[in-house]
C-alpha positions, 0 to 999 in steps of 0.5 A: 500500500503506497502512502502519499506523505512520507510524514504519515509513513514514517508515524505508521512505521513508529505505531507498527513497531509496537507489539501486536499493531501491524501496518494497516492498523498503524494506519487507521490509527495514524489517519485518526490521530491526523483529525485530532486537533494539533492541541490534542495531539501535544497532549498525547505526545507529551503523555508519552514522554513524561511516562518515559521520564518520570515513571520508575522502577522501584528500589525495593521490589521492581515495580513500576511506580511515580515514587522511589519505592512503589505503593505496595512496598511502603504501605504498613499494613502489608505483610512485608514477611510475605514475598511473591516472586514474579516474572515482571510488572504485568504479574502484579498488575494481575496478582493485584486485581484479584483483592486476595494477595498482602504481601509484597513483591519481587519482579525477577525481569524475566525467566531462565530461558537458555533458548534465548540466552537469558541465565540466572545472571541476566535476573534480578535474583541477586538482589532476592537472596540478600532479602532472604537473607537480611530481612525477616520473611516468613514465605516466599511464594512462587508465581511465575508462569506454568511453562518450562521456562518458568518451572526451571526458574522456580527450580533454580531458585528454591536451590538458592533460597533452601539454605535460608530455611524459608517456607517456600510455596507456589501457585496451585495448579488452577493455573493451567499448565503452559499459561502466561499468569497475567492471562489468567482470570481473576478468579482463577489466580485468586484461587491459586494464591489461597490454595498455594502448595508447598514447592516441591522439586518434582512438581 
């Protein structure tokens, strides 16, 4: 499809570059935005550029937050001795909207996936085993995904964490086997989080 304004090309390319938008909805999307007054669009383009400057990661668990240390890591009346450790942002997100869960959290920033080059070195798990070791928590919950990537994950860090003398847990299996957890409904998760089971190395 041959577009007739080299502008409108290169906001289509910029649009089709995120995930899941293919050229032809980058389109639709960049011939709608051209009807929209030039007010509205210095608004949604300076949206985008605050995000980018002013939204960070939090010093303590990983999540994403206006502040130095997120919503949940500073709120007292958290369970704080209770630890959820996660694959990234989106899992909380997930984990948050299903009301059951107290405690706190840890974003890894991914699984182990020797397919794509990611090892233990490549995750935020460094930073899992000082909390383990100098503060005082009670369990540590898995929650990552039920894919091999994220059982190897799991695996490789109950080694870590087992000389700690924790109680380590996991997601009950509501979560179907091979699911991403941020596409898991909320009842579901819910669920998973109050059935949680005592891990075992051969789960």
């Amino acid at each position: 499809m041959k577009i007739p304004s080299k502008h409108i090309e290169e906001a289509v390319e910029q649009l089709s570059s995120l995930p899941g938008i293919g050229k032809r909805t980058a389109l639709r999307l960049v011939l709608q935005m051209l009807n929209r007054s030039e007010e509205e669009i210095q608004q949604f383009s300076e949206a985008f550029v605050r995000m980018k400057k002013e939204v960070k990661k939090c010093t303590s668990c990983g999540n994403i937050s206006d502040l130095d240390v997120c919503e949940i890591c500073s709120n007292s009346n958290r369970d704080h001795g209770l630890i959820c450790v996660v694959e990234d942002i989106r899992d909380i997100m997930a984990l948050e909207s299903t009301g059951y869960y107290k405690g706190i959290y840890h974003v890894l920033g991914g699984v182990i996936s020797p397919m794509d080059g990611i090892g233990p070195k490549d995750l935020n798990i460094g930073t899992l085993l000082d909390k383990a070791r100098d503060q005082n928590l009670s369990e540590v919950i898995f929650a990552l995904s039920a894919t091999m990537e994220g059982d190897t994950t799991n695996f490789y860090l109950f080694k870590k964490l087992s000389p700690f003398n924790l109680k380590i847990t996991c997601l009950s299996r509501g979560v179907a086997v091979g699911t991403e957890l941020q596409y898991a409904d909320e009842l579901t998760l819910g669920r998973s989080i109050i059935n949680r089971q005592p891990f075992q190395l051969n789960a």
